[in-house]
Rosetta silent file (secondary structure, phi, psi, omega in degrees, C-alpha in Angstrom):
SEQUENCE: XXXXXXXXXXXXXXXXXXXXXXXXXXXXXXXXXXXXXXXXXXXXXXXXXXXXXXXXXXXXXXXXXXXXXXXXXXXXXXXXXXXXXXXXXXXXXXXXXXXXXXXXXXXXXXXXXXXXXXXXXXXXXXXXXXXXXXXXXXXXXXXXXXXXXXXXXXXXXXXXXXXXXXXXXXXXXXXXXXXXXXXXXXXXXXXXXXXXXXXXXXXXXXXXXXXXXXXXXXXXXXXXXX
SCORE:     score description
SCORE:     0.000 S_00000001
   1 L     0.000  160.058 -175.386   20.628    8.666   -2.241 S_00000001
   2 E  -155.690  154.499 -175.968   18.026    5.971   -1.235 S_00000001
   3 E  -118.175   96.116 -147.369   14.664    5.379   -1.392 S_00000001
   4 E  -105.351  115.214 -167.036   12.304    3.955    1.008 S_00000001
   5 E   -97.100  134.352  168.497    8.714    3.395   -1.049 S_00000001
   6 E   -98.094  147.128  158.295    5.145    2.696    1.186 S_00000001
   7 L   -90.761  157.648  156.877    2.012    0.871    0.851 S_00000001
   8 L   -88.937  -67.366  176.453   -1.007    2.466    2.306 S_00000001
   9 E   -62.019  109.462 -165.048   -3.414    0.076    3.283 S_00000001
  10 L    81.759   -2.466  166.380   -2.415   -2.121    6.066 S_00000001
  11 L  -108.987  -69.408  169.094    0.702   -0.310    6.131 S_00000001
  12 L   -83.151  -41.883 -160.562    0.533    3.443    6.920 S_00000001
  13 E  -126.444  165.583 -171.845   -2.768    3.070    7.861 S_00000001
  14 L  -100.161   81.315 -166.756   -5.928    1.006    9.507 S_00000001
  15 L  -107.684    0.995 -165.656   -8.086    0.921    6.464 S_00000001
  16 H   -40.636  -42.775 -172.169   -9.719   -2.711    7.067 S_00000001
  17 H   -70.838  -32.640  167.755  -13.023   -1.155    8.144 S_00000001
  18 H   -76.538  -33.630  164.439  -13.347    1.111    5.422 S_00000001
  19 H   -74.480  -19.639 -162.858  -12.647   -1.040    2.814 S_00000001
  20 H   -87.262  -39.516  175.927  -14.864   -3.465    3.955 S_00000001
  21 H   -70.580  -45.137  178.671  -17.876   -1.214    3.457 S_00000001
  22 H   -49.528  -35.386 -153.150  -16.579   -0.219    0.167 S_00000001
  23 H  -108.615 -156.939 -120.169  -16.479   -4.013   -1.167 S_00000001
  24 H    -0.453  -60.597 -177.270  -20.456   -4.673    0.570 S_00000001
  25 H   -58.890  -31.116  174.138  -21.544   -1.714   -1.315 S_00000001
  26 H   -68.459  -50.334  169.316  -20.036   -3.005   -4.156 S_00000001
  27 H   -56.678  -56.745 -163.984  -21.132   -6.696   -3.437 S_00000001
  28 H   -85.042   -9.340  162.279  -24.785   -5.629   -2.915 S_00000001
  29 H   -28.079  -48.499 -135.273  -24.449   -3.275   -6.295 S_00000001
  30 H  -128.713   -0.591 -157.873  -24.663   -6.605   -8.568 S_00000001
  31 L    50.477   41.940 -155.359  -26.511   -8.687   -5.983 S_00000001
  32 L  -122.494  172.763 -176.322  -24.061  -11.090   -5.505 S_00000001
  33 L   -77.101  135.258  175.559  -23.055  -12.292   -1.526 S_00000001
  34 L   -73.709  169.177  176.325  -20.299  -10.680    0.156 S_00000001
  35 L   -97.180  177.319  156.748  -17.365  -13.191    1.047 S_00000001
  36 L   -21.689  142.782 -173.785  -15.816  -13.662    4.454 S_00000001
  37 H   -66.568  -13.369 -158.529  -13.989  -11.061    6.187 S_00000001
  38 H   -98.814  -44.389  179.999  -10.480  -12.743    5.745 S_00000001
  39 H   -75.354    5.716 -176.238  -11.171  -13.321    2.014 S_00000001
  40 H   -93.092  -23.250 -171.289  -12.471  -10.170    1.211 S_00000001
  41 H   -74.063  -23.954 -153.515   -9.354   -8.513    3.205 S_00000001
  42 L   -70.793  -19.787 -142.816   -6.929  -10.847    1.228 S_00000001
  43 L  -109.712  -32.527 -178.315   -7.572   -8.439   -2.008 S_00000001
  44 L   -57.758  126.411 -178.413   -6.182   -5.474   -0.336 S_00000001
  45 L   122.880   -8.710  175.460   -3.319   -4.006   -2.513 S_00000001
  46 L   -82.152  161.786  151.051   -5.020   -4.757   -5.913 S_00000001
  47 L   -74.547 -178.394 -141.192   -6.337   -2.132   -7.540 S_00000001
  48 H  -107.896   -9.018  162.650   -9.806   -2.313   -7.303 S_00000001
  49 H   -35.206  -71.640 -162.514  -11.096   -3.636  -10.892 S_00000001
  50 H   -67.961  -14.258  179.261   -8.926   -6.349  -10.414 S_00000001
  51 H   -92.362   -9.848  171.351   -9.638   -7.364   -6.526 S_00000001
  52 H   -66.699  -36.457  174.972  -13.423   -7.361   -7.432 S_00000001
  53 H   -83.308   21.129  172.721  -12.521   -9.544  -10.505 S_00000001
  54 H  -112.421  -31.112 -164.683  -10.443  -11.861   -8.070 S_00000001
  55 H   -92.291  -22.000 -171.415  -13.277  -12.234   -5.236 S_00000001
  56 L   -89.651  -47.988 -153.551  -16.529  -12.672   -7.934 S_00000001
  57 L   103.211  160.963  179.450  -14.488  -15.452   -9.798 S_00000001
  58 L   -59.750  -71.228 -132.517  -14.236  -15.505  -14.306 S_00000001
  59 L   -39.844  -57.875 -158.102  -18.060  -16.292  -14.251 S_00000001
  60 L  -109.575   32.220 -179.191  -18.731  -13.052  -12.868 S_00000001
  61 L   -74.425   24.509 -142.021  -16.049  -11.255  -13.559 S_00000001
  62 L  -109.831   -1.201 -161.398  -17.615   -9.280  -16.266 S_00000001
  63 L  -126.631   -4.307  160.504  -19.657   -7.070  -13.581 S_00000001
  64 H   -35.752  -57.222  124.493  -16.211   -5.953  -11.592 S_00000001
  65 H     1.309  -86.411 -152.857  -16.231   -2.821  -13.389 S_00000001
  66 H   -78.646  -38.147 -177.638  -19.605   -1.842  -12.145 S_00000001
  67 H   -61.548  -48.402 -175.956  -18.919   -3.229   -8.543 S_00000001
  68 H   -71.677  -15.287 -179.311  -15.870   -0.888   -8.397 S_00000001
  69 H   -95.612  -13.067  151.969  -17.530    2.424   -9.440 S_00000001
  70 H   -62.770  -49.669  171.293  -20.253    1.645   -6.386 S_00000001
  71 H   -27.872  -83.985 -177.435  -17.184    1.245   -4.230 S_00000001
  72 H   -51.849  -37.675  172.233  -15.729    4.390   -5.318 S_00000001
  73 H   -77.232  -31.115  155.263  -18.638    6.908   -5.406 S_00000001
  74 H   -41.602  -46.262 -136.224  -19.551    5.242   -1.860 S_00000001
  75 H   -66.530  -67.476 -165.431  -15.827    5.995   -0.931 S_00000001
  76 H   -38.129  -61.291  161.946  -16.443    9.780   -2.363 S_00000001
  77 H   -13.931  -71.430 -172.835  -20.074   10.084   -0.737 S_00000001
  78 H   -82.515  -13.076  171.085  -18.386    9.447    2.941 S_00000001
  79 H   -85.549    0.015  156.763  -15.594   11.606    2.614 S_00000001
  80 L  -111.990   43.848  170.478  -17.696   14.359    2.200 S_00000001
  81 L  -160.115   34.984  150.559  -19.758   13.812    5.105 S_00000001
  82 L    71.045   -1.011 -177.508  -15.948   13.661    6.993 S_00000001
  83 L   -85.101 -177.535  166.141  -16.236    9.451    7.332 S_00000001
  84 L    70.833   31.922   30.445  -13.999    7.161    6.181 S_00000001
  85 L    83.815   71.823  174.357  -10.603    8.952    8.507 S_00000001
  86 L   -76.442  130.702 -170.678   -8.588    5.882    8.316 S_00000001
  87 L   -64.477  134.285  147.483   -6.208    6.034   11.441 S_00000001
  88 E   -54.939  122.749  174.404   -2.566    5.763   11.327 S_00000001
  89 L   -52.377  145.936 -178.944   -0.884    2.769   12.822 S_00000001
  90 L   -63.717  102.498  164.277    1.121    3.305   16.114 S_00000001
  91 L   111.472   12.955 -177.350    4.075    4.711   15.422 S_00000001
  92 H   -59.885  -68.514 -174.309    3.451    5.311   11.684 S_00000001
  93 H   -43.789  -45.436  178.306    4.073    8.990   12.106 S_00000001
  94 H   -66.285  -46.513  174.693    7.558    8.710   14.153 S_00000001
  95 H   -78.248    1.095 -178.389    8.823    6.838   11.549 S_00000001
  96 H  -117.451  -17.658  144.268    8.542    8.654    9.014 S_00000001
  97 H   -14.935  -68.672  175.657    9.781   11.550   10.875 S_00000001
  98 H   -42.823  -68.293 -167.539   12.911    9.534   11.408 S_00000001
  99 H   -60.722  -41.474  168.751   13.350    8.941    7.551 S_00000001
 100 H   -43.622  -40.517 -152.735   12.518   12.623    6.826 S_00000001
 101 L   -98.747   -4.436  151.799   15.173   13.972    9.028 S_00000001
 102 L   -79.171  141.031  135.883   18.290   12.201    6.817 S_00000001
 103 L   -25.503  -59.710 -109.887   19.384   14.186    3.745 S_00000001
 104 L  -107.500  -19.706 -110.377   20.526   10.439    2.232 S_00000001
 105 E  -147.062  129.718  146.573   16.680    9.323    2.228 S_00000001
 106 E   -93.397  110.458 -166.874   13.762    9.728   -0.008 S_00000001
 107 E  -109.815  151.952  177.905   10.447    8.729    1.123 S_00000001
 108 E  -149.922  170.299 -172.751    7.531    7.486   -1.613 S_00000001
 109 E  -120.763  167.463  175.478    4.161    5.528   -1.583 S_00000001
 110 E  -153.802   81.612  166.375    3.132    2.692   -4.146 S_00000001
 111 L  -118.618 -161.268  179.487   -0.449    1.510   -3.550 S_00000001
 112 L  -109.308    5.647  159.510   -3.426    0.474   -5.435 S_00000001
 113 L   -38.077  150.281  139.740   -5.424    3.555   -4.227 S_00000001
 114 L   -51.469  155.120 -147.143   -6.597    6.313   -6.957 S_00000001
 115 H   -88.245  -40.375  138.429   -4.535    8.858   -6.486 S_00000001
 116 H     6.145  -95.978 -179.298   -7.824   10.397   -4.809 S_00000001
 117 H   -41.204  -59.461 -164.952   -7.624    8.420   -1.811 S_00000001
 118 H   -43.771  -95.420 -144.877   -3.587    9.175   -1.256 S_00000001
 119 H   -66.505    4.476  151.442   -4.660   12.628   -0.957 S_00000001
 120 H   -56.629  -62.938  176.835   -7.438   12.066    1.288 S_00000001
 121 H   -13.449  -66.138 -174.282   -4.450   10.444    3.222 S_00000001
 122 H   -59.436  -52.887 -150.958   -2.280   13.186    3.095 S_00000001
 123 H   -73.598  -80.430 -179.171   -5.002   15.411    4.059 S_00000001
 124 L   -42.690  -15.294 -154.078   -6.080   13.776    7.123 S_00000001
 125 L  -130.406   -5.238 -175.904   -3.250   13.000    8.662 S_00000001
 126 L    65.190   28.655 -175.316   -1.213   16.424    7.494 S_00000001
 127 L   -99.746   29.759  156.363    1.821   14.083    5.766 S_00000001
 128 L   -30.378  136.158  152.688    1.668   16.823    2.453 S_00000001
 129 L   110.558  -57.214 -161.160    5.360   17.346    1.966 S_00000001
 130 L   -51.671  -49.390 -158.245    6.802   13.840    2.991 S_00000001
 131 E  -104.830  131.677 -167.488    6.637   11.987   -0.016 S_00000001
 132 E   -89.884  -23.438 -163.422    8.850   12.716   -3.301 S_00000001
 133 E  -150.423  119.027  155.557    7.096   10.023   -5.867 S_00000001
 134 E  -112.547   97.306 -177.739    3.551    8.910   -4.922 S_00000001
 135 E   -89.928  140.852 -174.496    2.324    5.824   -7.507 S_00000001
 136 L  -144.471  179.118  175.972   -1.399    4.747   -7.829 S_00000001
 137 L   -65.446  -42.257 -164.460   -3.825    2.808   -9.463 S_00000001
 138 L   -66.507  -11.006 -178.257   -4.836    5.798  -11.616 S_00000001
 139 L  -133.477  -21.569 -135.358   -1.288    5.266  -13.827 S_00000001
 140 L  -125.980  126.366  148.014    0.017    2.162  -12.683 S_00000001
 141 L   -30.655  155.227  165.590   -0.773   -1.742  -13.687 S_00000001
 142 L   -88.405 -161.707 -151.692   -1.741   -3.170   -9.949 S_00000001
 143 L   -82.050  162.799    2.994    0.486   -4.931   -7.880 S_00000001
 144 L  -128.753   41.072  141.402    1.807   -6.783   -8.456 S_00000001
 145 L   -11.690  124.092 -178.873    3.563   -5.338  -11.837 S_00000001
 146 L   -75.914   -5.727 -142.883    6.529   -3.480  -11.105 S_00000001
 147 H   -58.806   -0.191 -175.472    5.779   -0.982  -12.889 S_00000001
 148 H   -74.455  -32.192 -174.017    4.765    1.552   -9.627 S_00000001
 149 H   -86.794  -21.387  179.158    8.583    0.993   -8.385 S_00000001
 150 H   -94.315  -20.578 -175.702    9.696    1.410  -11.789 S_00000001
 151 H   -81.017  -26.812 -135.085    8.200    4.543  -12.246 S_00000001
 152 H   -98.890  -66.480  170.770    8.810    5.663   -8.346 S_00000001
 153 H   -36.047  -76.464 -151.636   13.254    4.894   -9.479 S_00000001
 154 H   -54.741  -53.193  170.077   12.940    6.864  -12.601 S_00000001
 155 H   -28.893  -55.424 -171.038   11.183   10.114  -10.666 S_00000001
 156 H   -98.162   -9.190 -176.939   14.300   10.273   -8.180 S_00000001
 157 L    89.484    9.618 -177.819   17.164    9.042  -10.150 S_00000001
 158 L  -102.913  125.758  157.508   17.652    6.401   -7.227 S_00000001
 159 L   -47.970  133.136  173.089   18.989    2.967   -8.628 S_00000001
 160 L   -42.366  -63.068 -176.662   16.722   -0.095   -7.792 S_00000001
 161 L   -69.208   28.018 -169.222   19.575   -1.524   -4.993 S_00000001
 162 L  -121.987   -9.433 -147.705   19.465    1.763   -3.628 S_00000001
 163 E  -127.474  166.648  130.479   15.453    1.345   -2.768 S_00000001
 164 E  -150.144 -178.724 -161.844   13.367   -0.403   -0.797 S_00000001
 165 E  -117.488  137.248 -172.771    9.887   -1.464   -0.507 S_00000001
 166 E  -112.064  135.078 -177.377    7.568   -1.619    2.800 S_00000001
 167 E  -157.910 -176.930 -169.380    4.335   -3.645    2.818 S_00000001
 168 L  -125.855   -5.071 -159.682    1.594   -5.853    4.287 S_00000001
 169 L  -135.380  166.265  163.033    0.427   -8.459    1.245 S_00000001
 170 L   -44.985  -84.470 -159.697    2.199  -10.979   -0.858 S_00000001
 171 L   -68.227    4.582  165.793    1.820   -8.303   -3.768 S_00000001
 172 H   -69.353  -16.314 -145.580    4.266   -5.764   -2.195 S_00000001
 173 H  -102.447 -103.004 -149.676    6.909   -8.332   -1.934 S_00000001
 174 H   -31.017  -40.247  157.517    6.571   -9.447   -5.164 S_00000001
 175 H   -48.776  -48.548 -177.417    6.259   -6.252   -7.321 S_00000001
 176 H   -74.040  -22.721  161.112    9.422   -4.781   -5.250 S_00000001
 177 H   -53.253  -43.642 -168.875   11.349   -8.458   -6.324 S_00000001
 178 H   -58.318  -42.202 -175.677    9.612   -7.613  -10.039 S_00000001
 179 H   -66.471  -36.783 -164.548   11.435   -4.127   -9.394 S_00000001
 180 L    55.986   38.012  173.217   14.640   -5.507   -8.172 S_00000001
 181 L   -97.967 -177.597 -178.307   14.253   -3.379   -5.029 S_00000001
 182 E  -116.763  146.396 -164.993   14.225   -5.230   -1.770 S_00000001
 183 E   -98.267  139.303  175.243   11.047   -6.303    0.168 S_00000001
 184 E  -146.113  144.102 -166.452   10.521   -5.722    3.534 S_00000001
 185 E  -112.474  177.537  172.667    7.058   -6.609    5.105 S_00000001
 186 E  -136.630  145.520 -161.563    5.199   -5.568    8.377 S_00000001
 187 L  -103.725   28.175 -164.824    2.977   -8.298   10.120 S_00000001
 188 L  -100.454  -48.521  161.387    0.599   -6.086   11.311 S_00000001
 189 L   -47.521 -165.239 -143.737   -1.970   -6.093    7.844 S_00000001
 190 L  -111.439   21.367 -178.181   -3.719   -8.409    5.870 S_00000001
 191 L  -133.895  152.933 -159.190   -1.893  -10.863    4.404 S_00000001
 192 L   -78.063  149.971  157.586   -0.037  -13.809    6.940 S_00000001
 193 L   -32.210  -55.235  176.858    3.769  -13.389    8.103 S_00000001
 194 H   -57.422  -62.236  167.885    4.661  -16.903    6.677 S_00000001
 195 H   -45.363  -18.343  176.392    3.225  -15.609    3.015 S_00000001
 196 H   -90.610  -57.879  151.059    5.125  -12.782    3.096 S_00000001
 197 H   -20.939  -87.576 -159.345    8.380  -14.715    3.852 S_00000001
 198 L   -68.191   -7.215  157.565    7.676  -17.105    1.100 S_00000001
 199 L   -57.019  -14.060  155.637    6.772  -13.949   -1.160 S_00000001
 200 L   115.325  -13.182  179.054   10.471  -13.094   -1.035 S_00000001
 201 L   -41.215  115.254  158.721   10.290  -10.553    2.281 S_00000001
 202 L   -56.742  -25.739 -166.616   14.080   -9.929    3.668 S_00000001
 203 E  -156.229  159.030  173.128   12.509   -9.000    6.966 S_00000001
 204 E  -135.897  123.224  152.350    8.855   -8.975    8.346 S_00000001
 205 E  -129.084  176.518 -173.657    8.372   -6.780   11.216 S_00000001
 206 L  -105.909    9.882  168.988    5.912   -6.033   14.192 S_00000001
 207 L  -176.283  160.009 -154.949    6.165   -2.529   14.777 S_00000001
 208 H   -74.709  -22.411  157.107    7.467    0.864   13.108 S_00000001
 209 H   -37.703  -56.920 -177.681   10.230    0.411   15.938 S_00000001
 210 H   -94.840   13.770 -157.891   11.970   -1.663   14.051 S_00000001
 211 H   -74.743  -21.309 -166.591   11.511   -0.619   10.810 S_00000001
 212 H   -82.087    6.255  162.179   14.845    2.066   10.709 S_00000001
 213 H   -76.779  -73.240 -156.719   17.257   -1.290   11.624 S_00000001
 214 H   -25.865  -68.542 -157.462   15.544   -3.033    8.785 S_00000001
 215 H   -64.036  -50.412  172.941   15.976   -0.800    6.354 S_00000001
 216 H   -56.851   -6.725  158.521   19.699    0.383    7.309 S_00000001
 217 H   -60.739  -73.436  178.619   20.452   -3.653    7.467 S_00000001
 218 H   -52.922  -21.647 -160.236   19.231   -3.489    4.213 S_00000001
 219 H  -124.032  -28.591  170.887   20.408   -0.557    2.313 S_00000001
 220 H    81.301   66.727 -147.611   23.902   -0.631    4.706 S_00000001
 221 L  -113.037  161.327  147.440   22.802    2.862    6.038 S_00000001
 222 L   -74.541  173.561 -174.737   25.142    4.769    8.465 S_00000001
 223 L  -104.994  -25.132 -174.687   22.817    5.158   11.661 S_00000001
 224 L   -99.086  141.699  166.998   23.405    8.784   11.953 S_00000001
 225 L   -37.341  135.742 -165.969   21.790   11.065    9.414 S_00000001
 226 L   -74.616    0.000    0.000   24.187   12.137    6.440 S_00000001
């Protein structure tokens, strides 16, 4: 059996816009300036303590905390008034179709969401059912710790060379190396193609086309379903 584990943000989904609001509400919580769009985006995949205490800096990192529970009750706020609907990326859906329809295959998420969000996820987009091990922020060190990949292995019984991990930032690659799973990135998120590379990514790719080659390169798959 094998296991192919997802990010969310910048992976299954187009969450840039939504997050973005999240970290301003958060930013104008404490009165402090928001940054840039590319350095506030850079953060995606932490959990969210820790990307507030990465973007304020030590000085102010003592008011992260406070920044993240405006985030989150903002989050909560717009999802009950039907906002925040992040779209899937093109071709998100088809691929995980594909991977559903082997026996040999396990599919699982690893982000830095609350568990919350995932099932906002789930909800919107109707992918209930898909996923065997779903890892969050709410149990998990963030990335990039292994410990979401170590926990995600232990759930199915699938050996670490047996798994791999799909992502957009620097900390997917590196938590699924921490993991001793294999990295495989997508260039379509928020962190650059070259960073991802040097971050340990076996493959980067540029659309959910290629991702069942990747992974059967990687994992040494048969191409037809077992």
């Amino acid at each position: 059996m094998y296991l192919v584990i997802f990010d969310c943000d910048g992976t299954l989904i187009d969450s840039q816009h939504t997050i973005l609001h999240g970290l301003e509400v958060g930013f104008d919580a404490v009165g402090l300036p928001m940054p840039d769009r590319q350095t506030a985006l850079s953060i995606v995949g932490l959990s969210l303590v820790q990307a507030f205490e990465t973007l304020v800096g030590p000085l102010n990192a003592h008011l992260a905390p406070d920044m993240a529970q405006a985030y989150r009750e903002a989050k909560i706020a717009r999802r009950q008034i039907g906002a925040d609907e992040d779209p899937l990326y093109p071709g998100a859906r088809e691929a995980l179709d594909r991977l559903r329809e082997r026996d040999d295959i396990l599919l699982g998420i690893a982000t830095g969401k609350a568990r919350r969000g995932v099932d906002h996820m789930l909800d919107v987009h109707d992918l209930h059912g898909r996923f065997v091990t779903i890892q969050t922020a709410d149990t998990s060190p963030s990335k990039p710790h292994p410990d979401m990949i170590l926990r995600a292995l232990s759930e199915t019984g699938v050996e670490a060379d047996k798994a791999v991990m799909i992502g957009d930032t620097t900390f997917d690659m590196e938590m699924a190396l921490a993991g001793r799973t294999q990295p495989i990135g997508v260039s379509w998120g928020y962190h650059e193609v070259d960073a991802l590379r040097r971050s340990g990514a076996v493959n980067v790719i540029n659309h959910f086309d290629e991702l069942f080659d990747s992974i059967s390169e990687c994992l040494k798959l048969n191409r037809e379903p077992a």
